[in-house]
N, CA, C and O of each residue as an XYZ file, in Angstrom:
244
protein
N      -0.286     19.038    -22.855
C      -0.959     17.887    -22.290
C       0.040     16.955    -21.604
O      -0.056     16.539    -20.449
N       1.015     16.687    -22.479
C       2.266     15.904    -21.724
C       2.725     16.311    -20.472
O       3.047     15.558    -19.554
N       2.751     17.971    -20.466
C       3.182     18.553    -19.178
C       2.457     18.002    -18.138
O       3.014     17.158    -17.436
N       1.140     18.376    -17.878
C       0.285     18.061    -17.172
C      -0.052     16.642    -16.549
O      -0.468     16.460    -15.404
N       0.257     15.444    -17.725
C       0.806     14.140    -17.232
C       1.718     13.904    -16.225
O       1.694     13.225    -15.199
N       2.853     14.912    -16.969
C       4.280     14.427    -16.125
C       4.204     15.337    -14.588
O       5.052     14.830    -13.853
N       3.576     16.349    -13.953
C       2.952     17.305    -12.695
C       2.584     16.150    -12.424
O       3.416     15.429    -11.873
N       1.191     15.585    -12.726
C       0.209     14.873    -11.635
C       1.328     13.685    -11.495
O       1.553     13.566    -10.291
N       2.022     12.872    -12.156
C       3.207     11.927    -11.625
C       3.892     12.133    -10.526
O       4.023     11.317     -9.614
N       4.505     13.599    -10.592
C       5.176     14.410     -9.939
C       4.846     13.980     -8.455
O       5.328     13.210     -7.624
N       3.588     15.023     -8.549
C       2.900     14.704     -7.211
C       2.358     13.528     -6.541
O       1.981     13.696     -5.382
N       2.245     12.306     -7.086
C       2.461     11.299     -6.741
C       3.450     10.757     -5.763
O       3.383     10.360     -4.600
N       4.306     10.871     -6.575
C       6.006     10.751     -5.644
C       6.163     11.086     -5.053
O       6.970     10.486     -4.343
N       5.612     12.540     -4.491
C       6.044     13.112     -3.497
C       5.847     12.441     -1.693
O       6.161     13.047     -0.668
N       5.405     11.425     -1.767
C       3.820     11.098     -0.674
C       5.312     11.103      0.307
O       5.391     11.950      1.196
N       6.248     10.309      0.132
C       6.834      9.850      1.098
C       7.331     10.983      1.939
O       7.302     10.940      3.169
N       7.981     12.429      0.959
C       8.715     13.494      1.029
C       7.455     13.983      2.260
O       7.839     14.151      3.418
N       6.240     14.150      1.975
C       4.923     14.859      2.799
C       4.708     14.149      3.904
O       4.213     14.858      4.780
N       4.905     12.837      4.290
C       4.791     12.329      5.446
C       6.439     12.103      6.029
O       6.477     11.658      7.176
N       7.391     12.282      5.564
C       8.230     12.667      6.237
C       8.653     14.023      6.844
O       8.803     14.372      8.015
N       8.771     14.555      5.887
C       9.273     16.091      6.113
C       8.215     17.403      6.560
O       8.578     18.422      7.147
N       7.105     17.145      6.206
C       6.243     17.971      5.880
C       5.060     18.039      6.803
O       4.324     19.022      6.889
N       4.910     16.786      7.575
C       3.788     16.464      8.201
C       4.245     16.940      9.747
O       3.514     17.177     10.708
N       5.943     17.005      9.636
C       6.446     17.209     11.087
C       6.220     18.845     11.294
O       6.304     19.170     12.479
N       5.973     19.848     10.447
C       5.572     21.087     10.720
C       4.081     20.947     10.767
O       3.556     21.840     11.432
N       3.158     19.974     10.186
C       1.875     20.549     10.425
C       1.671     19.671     11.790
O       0.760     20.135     12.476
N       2.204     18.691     12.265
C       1.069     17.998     13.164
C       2.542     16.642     13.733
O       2.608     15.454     13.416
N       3.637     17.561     14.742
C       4.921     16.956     14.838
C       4.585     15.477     15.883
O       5.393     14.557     16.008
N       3.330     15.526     16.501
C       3.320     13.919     17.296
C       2.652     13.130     16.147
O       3.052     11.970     16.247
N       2.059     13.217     15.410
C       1.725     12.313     14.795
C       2.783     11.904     13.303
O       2.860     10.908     12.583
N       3.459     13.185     13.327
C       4.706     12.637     12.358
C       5.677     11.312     12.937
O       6.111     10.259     12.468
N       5.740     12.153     14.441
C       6.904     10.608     15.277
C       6.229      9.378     15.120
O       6.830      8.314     14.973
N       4.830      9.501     15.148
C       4.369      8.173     15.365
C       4.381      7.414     13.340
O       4.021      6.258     13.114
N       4.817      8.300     12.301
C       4.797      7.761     11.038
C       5.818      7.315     11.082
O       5.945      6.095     10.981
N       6.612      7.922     11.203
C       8.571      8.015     11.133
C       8.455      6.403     11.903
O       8.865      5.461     11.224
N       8.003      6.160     13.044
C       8.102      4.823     13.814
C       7.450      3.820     12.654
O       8.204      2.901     12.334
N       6.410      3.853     12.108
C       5.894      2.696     11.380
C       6.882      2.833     10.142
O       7.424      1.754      9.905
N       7.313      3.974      9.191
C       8.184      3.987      8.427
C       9.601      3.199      8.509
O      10.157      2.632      7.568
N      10.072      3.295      9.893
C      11.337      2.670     10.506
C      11.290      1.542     10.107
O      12.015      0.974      9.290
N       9.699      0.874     11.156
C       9.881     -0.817     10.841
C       9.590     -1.269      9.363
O       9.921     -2.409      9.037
N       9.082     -0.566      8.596
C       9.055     -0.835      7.300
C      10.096     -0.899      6.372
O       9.977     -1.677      5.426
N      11.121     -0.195      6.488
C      12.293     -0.247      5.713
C      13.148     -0.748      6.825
O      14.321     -0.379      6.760
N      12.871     -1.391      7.678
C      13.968     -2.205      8.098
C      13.693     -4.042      8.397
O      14.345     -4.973      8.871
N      12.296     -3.831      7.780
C      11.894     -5.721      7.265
C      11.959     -5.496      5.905
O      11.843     -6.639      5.463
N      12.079     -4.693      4.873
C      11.105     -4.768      4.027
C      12.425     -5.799      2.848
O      12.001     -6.019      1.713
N      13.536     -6.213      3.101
C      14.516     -7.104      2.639
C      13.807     -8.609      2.771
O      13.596     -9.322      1.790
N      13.456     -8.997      4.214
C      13.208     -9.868      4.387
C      11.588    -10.279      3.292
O      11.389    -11.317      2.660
N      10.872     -9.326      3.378
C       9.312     -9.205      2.304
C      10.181     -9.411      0.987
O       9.696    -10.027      0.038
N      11.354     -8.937      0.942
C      11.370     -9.059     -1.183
C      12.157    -10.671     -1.314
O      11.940    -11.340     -2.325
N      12.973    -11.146     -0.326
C      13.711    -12.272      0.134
C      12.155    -13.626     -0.198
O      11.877    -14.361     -1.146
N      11.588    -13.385      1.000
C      10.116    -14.183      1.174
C       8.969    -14.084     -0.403
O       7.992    -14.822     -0.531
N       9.317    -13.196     -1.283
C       8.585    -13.296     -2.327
C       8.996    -13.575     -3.195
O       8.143    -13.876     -4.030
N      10.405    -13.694     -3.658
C      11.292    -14.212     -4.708
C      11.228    -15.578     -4.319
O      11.301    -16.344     -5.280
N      11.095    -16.210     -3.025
C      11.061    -17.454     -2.687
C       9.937    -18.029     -3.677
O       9.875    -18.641     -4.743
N       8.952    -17.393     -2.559
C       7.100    -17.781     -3.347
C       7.827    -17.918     -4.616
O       8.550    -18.911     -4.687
N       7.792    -17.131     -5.636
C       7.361    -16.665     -6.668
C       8.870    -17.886     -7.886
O       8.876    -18.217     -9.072
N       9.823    -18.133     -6.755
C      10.622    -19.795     -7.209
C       9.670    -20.842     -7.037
O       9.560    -21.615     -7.989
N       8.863    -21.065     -5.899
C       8.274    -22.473     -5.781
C       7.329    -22.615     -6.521
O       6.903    -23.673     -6.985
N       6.825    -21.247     -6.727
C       5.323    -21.968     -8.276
C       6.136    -21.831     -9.144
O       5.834    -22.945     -9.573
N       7.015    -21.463     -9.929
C       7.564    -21.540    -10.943
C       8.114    -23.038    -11.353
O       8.407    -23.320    -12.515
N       8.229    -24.083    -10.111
C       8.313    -25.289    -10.646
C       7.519    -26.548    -10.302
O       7.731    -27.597    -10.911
């Protein structure tokens, strides 16, 4: 039963691995166009954890 827990986790994780790697053999223009929204996402996504540690100081006092 534990096994079977720790698989479906497994496959969870994988999402990023399937729309990176995986999606470019089934269907390669619409992978470029993920890879592009992926880009801008990990290259704000400092400024999103920056901007929520803020928030999350100003209600705290």
């Amino acid at each position: 039963m534990m096994m079977r827990k720790l698989k479906q986790f497994y496959w969870v994780t994988t999402k990023h691995k399937d729309v990176t790697e995986r999606l470019t053999q089934v269907n390669p223009s619409l992978a470029a166009e993920t890879r592009k929204v992926l880009d801008v996402n990990k290259s704000e996504r400092h400024i999103r954890g920056g901007l929520a540690t803020k928030e999350k100081y100003l209600h705290q006092h």
